[in-house]
Residue, then its C-alpha position, 0 to 999 in steps of 0.5 A: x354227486x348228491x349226498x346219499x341221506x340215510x334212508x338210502x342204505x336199502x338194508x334188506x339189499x345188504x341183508x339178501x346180498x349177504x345170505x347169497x354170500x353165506x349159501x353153502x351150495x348153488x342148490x342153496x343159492x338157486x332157492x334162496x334167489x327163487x324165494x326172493x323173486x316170488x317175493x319181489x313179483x308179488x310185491x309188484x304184482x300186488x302192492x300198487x303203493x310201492x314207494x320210490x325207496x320199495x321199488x329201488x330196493x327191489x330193482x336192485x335185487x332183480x339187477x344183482x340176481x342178474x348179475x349172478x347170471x340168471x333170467x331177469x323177466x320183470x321188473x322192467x316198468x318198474x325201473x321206468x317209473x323210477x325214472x320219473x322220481x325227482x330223487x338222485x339215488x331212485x333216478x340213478x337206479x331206474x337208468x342203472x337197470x334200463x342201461x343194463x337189462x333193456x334191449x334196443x328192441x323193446x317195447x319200453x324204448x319210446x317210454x325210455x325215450x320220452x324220460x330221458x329227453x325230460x331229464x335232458x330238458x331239465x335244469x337240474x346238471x345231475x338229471x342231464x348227466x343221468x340221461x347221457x350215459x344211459x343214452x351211451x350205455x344203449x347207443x342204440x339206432x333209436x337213441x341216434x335218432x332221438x337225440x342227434x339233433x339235441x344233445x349237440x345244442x347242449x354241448x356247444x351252450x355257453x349256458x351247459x357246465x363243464x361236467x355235462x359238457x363233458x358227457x355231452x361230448x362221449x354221448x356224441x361219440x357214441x351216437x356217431x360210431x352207431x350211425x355215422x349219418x346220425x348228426x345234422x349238419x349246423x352250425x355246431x360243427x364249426x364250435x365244437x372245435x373251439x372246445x379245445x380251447x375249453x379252460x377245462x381239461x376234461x372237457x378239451x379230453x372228452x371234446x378231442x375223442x368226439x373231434x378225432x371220430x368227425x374228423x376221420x369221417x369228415x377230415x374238411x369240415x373240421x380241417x380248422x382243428x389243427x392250428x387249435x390241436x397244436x396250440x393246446x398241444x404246445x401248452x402242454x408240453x411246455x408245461x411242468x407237472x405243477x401247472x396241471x396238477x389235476x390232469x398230471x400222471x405220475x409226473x406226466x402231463x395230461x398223457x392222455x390227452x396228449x396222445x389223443x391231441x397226437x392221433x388228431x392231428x395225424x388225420x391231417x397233412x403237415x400244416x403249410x402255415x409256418x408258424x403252425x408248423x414251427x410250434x408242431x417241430x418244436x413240441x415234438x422235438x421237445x417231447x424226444x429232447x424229455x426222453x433224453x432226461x432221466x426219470x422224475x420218478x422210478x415206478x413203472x407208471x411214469x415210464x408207460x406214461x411217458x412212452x406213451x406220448x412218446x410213441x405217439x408223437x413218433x407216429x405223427x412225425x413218420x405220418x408227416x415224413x418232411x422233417x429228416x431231423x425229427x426222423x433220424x431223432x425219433x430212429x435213434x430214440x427207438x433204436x434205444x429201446x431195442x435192448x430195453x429190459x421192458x418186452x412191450x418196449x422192445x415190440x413197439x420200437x421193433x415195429x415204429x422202425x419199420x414205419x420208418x424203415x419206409x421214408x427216405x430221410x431215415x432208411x439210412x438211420x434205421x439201417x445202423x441198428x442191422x445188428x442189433x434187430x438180428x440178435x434180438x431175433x436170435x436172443x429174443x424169448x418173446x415170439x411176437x418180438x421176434x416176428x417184429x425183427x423179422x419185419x423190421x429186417x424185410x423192410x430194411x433190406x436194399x441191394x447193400x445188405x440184401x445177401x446178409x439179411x436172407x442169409x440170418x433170415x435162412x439161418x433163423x429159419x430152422x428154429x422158427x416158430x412154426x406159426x412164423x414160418x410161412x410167412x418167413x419163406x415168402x419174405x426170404x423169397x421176394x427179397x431174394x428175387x428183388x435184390x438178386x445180385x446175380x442169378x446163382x445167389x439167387x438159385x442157391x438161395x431158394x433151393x437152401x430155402x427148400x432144404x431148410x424149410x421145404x414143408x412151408x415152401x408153398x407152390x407159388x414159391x417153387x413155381x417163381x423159381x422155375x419161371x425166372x429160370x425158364x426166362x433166363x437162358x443163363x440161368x438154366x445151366x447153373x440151376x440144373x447143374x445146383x438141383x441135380x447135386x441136391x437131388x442127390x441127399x439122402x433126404x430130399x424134400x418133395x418140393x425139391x423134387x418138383x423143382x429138381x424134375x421140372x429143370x433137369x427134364x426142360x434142361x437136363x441136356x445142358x449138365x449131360x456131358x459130365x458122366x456124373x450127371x449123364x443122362x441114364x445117370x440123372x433119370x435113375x436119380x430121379x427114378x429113385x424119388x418117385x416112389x417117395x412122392x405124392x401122387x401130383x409130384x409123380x405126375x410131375x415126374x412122368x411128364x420129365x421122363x417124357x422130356x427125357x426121351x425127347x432130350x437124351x434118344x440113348x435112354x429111350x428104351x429105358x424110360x418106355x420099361x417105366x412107362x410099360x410096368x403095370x405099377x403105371x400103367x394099371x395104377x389106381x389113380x386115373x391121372x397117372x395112368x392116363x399119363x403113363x399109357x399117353x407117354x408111352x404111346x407118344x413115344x412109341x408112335x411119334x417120330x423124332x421130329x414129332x416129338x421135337x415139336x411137341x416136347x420143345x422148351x417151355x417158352x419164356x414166361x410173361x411177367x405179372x405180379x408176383x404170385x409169392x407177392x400176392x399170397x404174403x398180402x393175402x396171408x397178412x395184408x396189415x403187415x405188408x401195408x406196414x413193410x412197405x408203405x405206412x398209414x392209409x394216407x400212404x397206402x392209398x397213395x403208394x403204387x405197387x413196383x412193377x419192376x420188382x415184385x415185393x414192394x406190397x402196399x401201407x400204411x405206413x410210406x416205405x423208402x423207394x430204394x434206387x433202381x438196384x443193380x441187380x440181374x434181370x431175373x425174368x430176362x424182359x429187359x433184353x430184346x428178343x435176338x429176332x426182334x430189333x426195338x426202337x429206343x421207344x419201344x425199349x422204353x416201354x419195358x426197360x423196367x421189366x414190363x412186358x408190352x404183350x401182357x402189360x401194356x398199351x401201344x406206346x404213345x410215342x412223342x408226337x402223340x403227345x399234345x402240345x402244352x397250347x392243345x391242353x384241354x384247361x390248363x390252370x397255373x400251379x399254385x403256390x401250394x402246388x409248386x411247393x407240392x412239386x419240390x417235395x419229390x425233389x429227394x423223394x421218389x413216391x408220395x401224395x402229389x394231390x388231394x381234394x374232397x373228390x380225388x388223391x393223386x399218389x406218385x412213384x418213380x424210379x429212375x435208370x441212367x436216362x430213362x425213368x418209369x412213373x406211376x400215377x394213381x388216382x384214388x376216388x374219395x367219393x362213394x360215387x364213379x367218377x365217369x369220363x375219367x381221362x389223363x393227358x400229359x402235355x410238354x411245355x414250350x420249353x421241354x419240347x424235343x428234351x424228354x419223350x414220354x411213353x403211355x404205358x398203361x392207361x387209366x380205365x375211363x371209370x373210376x369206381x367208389x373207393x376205387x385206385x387206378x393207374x397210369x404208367x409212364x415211361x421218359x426218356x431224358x434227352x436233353x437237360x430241361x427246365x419245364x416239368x411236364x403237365x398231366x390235365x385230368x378231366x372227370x366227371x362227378x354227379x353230372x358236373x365235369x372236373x378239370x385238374x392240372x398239374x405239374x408232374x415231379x419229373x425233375x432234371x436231378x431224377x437223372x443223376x447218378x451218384x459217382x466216388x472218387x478221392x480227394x486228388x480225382x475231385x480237385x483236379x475235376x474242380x479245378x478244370x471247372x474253373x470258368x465263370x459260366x461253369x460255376x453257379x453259386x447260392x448263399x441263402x438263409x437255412x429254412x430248416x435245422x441244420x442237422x448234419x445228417x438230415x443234410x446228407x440224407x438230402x444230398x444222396x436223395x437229391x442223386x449225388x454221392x457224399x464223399x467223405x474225406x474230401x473238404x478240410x473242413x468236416x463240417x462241410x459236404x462235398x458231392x458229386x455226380x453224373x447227369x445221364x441224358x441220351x445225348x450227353x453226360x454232364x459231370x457235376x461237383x457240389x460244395x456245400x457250406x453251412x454256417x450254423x451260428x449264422x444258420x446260413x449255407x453257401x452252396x457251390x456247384x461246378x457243372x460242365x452245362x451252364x444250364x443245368x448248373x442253374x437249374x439243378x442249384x435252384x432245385x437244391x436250394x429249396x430243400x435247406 
C-alpha cells in the first residue's frame, strides 16, 4: 500500500468524529449531524473547485454518518469523481463509498462500471487492486457481465503479480456464485489449474476456493486439479512449521489451505492412478499419524488448527470409503475425542462417526465406542451434543445390538429434551420394526414407547404398529392380551387408547376366554376411557364397540344402551352422532350374518414405504441423509431398502447390514394358505415386497435375452472391472458415472435368493427419453441363476431425476459370468448405449458358519484332494492392516474364527455357498507376511469350480 503523505490526515474528519463522540444525547448528535450534512451539501452544491482532498474529506463524513444508521442521499457523484484521481488515499476512498452505499440498481452503475474497467486496464497493481474488490463488494449481475470475460485474462497473465493474482482469483469467485453462467469458456479454464502449482501461497489459497466452486459446477472440466491438489497437498504435509513460515498458524502449516485443498479434492472420486493415490494415503495416514504426537504448543489456536485439517482429511477418507485401514484409523482417532473436555470436539466426533457408521470397513469400528456414545447421551449438558449421540446410536444399530440401543434410546426418552423428542420416537420406532427380533419385543416396545412419551407419538407411529399387528395372525394374540394390561393403568395416554380400541375391538375375541379379560370386562375397560378422549379417539371407540357386538353376541344389548344414551345420540358433534345412531340401527336391524359381513377382520395391509420413514425424512432430511448414507455422491447413489423401512437417504454412504434374522413383521414373505407360488413368484417378494402394489409381472428366466440378442454390448474396460470388484465386500455403492448418468447399486442377499436395485440418476437438466434397461445372461451363466424384473425403469427420466429397477436372483448353480444390464437412452436427439457388468458375485451367496478349532480341522482334513484345494501366493496391494483384513473376510460373507490357527496373526475362515441345487462348504486360510508384504491364501472347498473363482475374487481385494 502506498505511504499515506501527510495531508491526508483530513483533521476536520478527526475534529466531526470526536464531537459526535462527546455528544451528551441522540438529540445532540441528531443536530450536530444535521449541521454538518447542510454544511456538506452546500459545499457540493455551491463550491464547483472542490479539490480531491475537499471532496474526500467530506465523502468520509457522509459514509461515517451512514455508519451511525442515517439516510445517506447525496454525495454519490462525488464519490464517482473520486475515482478518477490518480491519488491512492482519493481512489480508495470513491471505491470505500460506492462498494458501501450504491445499489445494484443505480443509475451511476454504467459510470462505475467505465471507471473500473480504466483502472483494470491500468499498469498501476494498486489501482488493479482497487477495482477488484469493489467489483467483489458489489457482485452485482451488472458486474458479472462486465467483467467475466476480463478479469479471467488477468488472473492467468504471466505479466499480472501475485497480489492481483490473488484478487483476481476472489473477484472470479464472487462473480461465479452471483451468475454461475457468467464466465466464458477458453482456454483459461485449462490454466488456472496450474495456479496450484503458483510458488506464492496466497495466491494457490485464494486459486483453490475459485477452483473448488468451478469444480462443483463443472466437476470434468477441471477433473485434471487432483493429481495437482494432491501434490501440493503432499508438500504441505511433509513439510515442518519452519519451511512455510509466513503461511504457518500457530505451529500449523497453512491450515487453511490445506482444508481448502481437502474439500477440493472431495468433489472428486478416488484417483485410479497408483501413484496419485499412494501420495493421497500416505498424506492422510501422515496427518492421523501428527494426532497421535503431543502438542508444539499448549494454546487453544494450535489444537483448532489442527483438528481442523484433522477432520477434514477424515471427511475426504469417509468420501473415498476404499481404504479399510484409513477408515478404522480415522473411528479410533475420533472415538478419542468423544471424552475431550473441548464440547465442539465432542459434537464433531459425535457426528463424522456417524458417517462412518455407514461404510462397511468401519461399522465394526464404530460399534466399540457403543458405551461411550450412551454415557455421553446420559452425562452430556450440551443438547446438540446429545442429539449427535442419539444419531450416532441410530446409525450404529444392527440385529446385534438393536434391543440394547432402543432399550437407552426408552430410557433417555423421559428426560429428553422436548425439542429432541419427536424426532427420538420416529428413530426408537423404525429401529424397532427394522431389527425386530420377534414380534413381541417389538409390540412391547412401542406400547412402552407410548407410555413414556405418548404426546410425541404422532399417527404414523401407532398406526404401523396396528398395520403390522393386522399383517401378522401371530401377533394378534399377544398384541391384545399386552394393550388390555395397559389399559388397565390408572393413567392411560390416549394414543394408547387408539391403540388399545383398534386391537381389542379387531381381536378382542382372542384374550376373551380369561374371565379377566371377558368380554363385558374388556368394553367397560374400554368404556371407562372414553369420556377422557378427544372427540376423534371416541369416534375410534364407537366403531370398537360396533366390532364387539359382532365379536361377543352376549354383551350386545349392553353396548346397543351406549349406543341408545342422549350423550351419543344428541351429541354436539356431527360425526359421533352419526355414528352413535348408524351403530345402533346396524345393530339393531342387521342379522348376525349380516353383521359377520360387514364387520369381518381388517384385511392384511399392502406394503408401501413406511410412513414413520417417511415424516423422520420430512422433519430432518439433513440428518436422515447423514444416518443412512453419506455425501451427495452417495445420497444420489443409495436406494431406499424396500425390505425394511429405515434405511433414509446420504450424504454421507451408510453400511448395508446382512439380511437381518428378524420376523417378517408385515407377514408378506409367506404365501397366502390358498395361494401355491412358484419358486419364481416367491422370488418376487421374498424380501417383503408386495407383488400387487410393488411390483410388474415377473420376467421369468426365459424372457431374459440372450447374451448374443444384447442390443450393443461393449467389453468392460479395465475401469469397469476394476468397478465390478469394488462390490466384492460391499453391498451398495456407485457402480457407473459419466457426464449424463450415475448408476448406484444396492443389494441384499438371503441364502440363495438375492434382491438388486439399480438406479440411475439423470446429470443433465434435460429428459433422458426412451430410457430402457435390459439384462442379459453370458453364454456361461445360462440355467445358473434366474433373474426376476421387479420393478421397471419409467421410460423418461427427468432433469435431476433418480429411477429405479428392481431385480430379483435366484443362484442356481455356482457361475463364473456376471450378468450384463444394456442401458439405451436418448439425450438431445443422440441415442446412448452403455453396458455393464452387474456386481452379482458368487460370494453374495455365502453364509457365514461357527465352529471349534476340532470341527475345522477335521472338515479341513476331509478336503484333502488335490482338486478340492486352490492356493494363491501373491504381493499385497494395500497395507497389511489386521483389522481392515477382517473386515474384508466377514464382507467377503465368510466368518473370522478366532482361536483356530496357532498362529494369531493368521485368518482362518469358513462359510456355506447357498445354491438352489446344492450346498458348497468352504474353509479359508489365510497367511500374511508382513516383512515380506506377501500373503498366502488357501481355500478348501468340496466344488473345484467354485473353489477357484471364489480365490480369484478374494485375491483382488489385498
Amino acid at each position: 500500500m502506498p505511504a499515506v503523505s501527510r495531508g491526508d490526515g483530513m483533521r476536520g474528519l478527526s475534529v466531526f468524529i470526536a464531537d459526535i463522540r462527546n455528544c451528551k444525547s441522540k438529540e445532540a448528535e441528531s443536530k450536530r449531524i444535521n449541521k454538518e450534512l447542510a454544511n456538506i451539501r452546500s459545499k457540493f452544491k455551491g463550491d464547483k473547485t472542490l479539490d480531491g482532498y475537499s471532496k474526500k474529506k467530506y465523502v468520509c463524513k457522509l459514509l461515517f454518518i451512514f455508519l451511525l444508521g442515517h439516510d445517506i442521499d447525496f454525495g454519490h457523484m462525488e464519490a464517482v469523481n473520486l475515482l478518477s484521481s490518480n491519488k491512492y488515499t482519493e481512489k480508495q476512498i470513491g471505491y470505500l463509498f460506492i462498494s458501501v452505499l450504491v445499489s445494484s440498481s443505480s443509475d451511476l452503475i454504467k459510470l462505475i462500471i467505465q471507471n473500473i474497467k480504466n483502472d483494470i486496464s491500468s499498469p498501476n497493481p494498486i489501482h488493479v487492486n482497487l477495482a477488484l474488490h469493489c467489483i467483489a463488494n458489489i457482485g452485482s449481475q451488472d458486474m458479472a457481465e462486465a467483467f467475466a470475460p476480463e478479469i479471467p485474462k488477468l488472473l492467468v497473465s504471466p505479466d499480472t503479480i501475485n497480489i492481483v493474482k490473488q484478487s483476481a482469483a476472489l473477484c472470479l469467485l464472487r462473480l461465479l456464485r452471483t451468475a454461475p453462467n457468467c464466465l466464458p469458456p477458453g482456454e483459461w479454464s485449462s490454466r488456472v489449474i496450474h495456479l496450484l502449482n503458483d510458488q506464492h501461497m496466497g495466491v494457490v489459497t485464494a486459486a483453490s476456493s475459485l477452483i473448488h466452486a468451478l469444480a462443483q459446477q463443472n466437476p470434468d472440466d477441471y477433473r485434471g486439479c487432483v493429481s495437482l491438489a494432491v501434490s501440493r497437498f503432499s508438500r504441505i504435509v511433509t513439510s515442518t512449521y519452519t519451511d512455510l513460515q509466513d503461511y504457518t498458524y500457530y505451529f500449523v502449516p497453512a491450515p487453511w489451505l490445506s482444508v481448502k485443498l481437502l474439500r477440493l479434492l472431495q468433489c472428486y472420486p478416488v484417483p485410479q492412478e497408483p501413484a496419485i493415490r499412494g501420495r493421497l494415503v500416505e498424506c492422510l495416514e501422515t496427518i492421523l499419524n501428527k494426532c497421535q504426537e503431543p502438542p508444539k504448543c499448549k494454546k487453544v489456536q494450535h489444537s483448532n488448527a489442527k483438528n481442523a485439517v484433522l477432520f477434514e482429511a477424515i471427511n475426504l477418507i469417509i468420501h473415498m470409503d476404499s481404504e479399510p485401514n484409513l477408515l478404522v484409523r480415522a473411528c479410533n482417532q475420533l472415538g478419542s475425542f468423544l471424552q475431550h473436555r473441548e464440547t465442539n470436539l465432542r459434537y464433531l466426533a459425535l457426528e463424522s462417526m456417524c458417517l462412518l457408521a455407514g461404510s462397511e470397513f468401519s461399522a465394526e469400528a464404530v460399534k466399540k465406542h457403543r458405551e461411550t456414545v450412551i454415557n455421553a447421551l446420559k452425562t452430556e449438558r450440551d443438547v446438540s451434543v446429545r442429539q449427535r449421540a442419539v444419531d450416532l446410536l441410530y446409525a450404529m444399530c444392527d440385529k446385534t445390538n438393536a434391543e440394547e440401543i432402543v432399550a437407552e434410546m426408552l430410557a433417555y426418552l423421559e428426560l429428553a429434551d422436548y425439542a429432541i423428542r419427536e424426532e427420538m420416537v420416529l428413530k426408537v420406532a423404525i429401529l424397532a420394526e427394522k431389527y425386530a427380533s420377534d414380534y413381541t419385543w417389538y409390540v412391547d416396545t412401542i406400547l412402552q414407547l407410548i407410555k413414556v412419551a405418548g404426546d410425541y407419538v404422532s399417527e404414523e407411529v401407532w398406526h404401523r404398529v396396528i398395520q403390522i399387528v393386522i399383517n401378522r395372525d401371530d401377533a394378534q394374540g399377544y398384541a391384545a392380551k399386552t394393550v388390555f394390561e395397559n389399559l388397565q393403568a390408572p393413567a392411560c395416554h390416549e394414543n394408547m387408547v387408539k391403540v388399545g380400541g383398534y386391537i381389542l375391538g379387531e381381536f378382542g375375541n382372542l384374550i376373551a376366554g380369561d374371565p379377566r379379560s371377558s368380554p363385558l370386562v374388556q368394553f367397560k375397560l374400554l368404556h371407562s376411557k372414553f369420556h377422557l378422549c378427544s372427540p376423534s379417539t371416541r369416534a375410534l371407540i364407537l366403531s370398537s364397540y360396533i366390532k364387539f357386538i359382532n365379536l361377543f353376541p352376549e354383551i350386545k344389548k349392553t353396548i346397543q344402551d351406549v349406543l341408545r344414551n342422549d350423550n351419543q345420540l344428541r351429541n354436539a358433534d356431527v360425526e359421533l352422532q352419526q355414528r352413535a345412531l348408524e351403530y345402533l340401527q346396524l345393530s339393531s336391524i342387521a342379522s348376525q350374518d349380516v353383521l359377520a359381513t360387514v364387520l369381518e377382520e381388517m384385511p392384511p395391509f399392502p406394503e408401501r414405504e413406511s410412513s414413520i420413514l417417511a415424516k423422520l425424512k420430512k422433519k430432518k432430511p439433513a440428518s436422515a441423509n447423514v444416518l443412512e448414507k453419506e455425501d451427495r455422491k452417495k445420497d444420489s447413489a443409495t436406494p431406499t431398502n424396500e425390505n425394511h423401512t429405515d434405511n433414509t437417504p446420504s450424504p454421507t454412504p451408510a453400511v448395508v447390514a446382512k439380511p437381518a434374522e428378524s420376523v417378517d413383521l408385515l407377514g408378506l414373505v409367506s404365501p397366502a394358505p390358498a395361494q401355491t407360488q412358484s419358486s419364481s413368484s416367491f422370488l418376487v417378494d421374498v424380501f417383503g415386497g408386495s407383488p400387487e402394489n410393488n411390483l410388474q409381472p415377473p420376467v421369468l428366466e426365459s424372457n431374459i435375452p440372450n447374451f448374443d440378442q444384447a442390443t450393443e454390448v461393449v467389453s468392460p474396460t479395465s475401469e469397469e472391472v476394476q468397478q465390478i470388484t469394488k462390490f466384492t465386500c460391499k453391498h451398495n455403492g456407485v457402480l457407473f458415472e459419466n457426464d449424463f448418468i450415475q448408476i448406484g447399486v444396492k443389494s441384499e442377499y438371503r441364502e440363495h435368493l438375492g434382491r438388486l436395485g439399480l438406479f440411475f440418476g439423470n446429470k443433465t437438466p434435460s429428459q433422458l427419453m426412451n430410457f430402457q434397461a435390459a439384462i442379459s445372461l453370458p453364454p456361461e451363466s445360462q440355467g445358473k441363476m434366474n433373474i426376476v424384473v421387479g420393478k421397471e425403469a419409467p421410460n423418461v427420466v427427468d432433469g435431476g431425476a433418480q429411477v429405479q429397477q428392481m431385480l430379483n436372483i435366484e443362484c442356481l448353480d455356482d457361475f463364473t459370468e456376471c450378468p450384463i444390464i444394456t442401458i439405451n437412452y436418448n439425450y438431445s436427439g443422440n441415442q446412448q448405449t452403455i453396458s455393464l457388468k452387474l456386481p452379482i458375485l458368487l460370494n453374495k451367496f455365502f453364509q457365514p458358519v461357527e465352529m471349534d478349532s476340532q470341527m475345522f480341522f477335521s472338515r479341513w482334513k476331509a478336503l484333502g484332494k488335490p482338486e478340492q484345494e486352490c492356493q494363491k501366493i501373491f504381493q499385497s496391494k494395500n497395507s497389511m492392516d489386521t483389522e481392515a483384513s477382517k473386515a474384508k473376510l466377514l464382507g467377503f460373507g465368510m466368518s473370522v474364527l478366532g482361536g483356530i490357527d496357532p498362529n494369531p496373526d493368521n485368518f482362518v475362515s469358513a462359510g456355506i455357498l447357498k445354491l438352489k441345487s446344492s450346498q458348497i462348504g468352504c474353509l479359508l486360510r489365510l497367511e500374511p507376511n508382513k516383512q515380506a508384504q506377501m500373503y498366502r491364501m488357501t481355500l478348501r472347498s468340496s466344488n473345484e469350480n467354485a473353489a477357484k473363482t471364489l480365490i480369484a475374487l478374494l485375491v483382488d481385494q489385498f
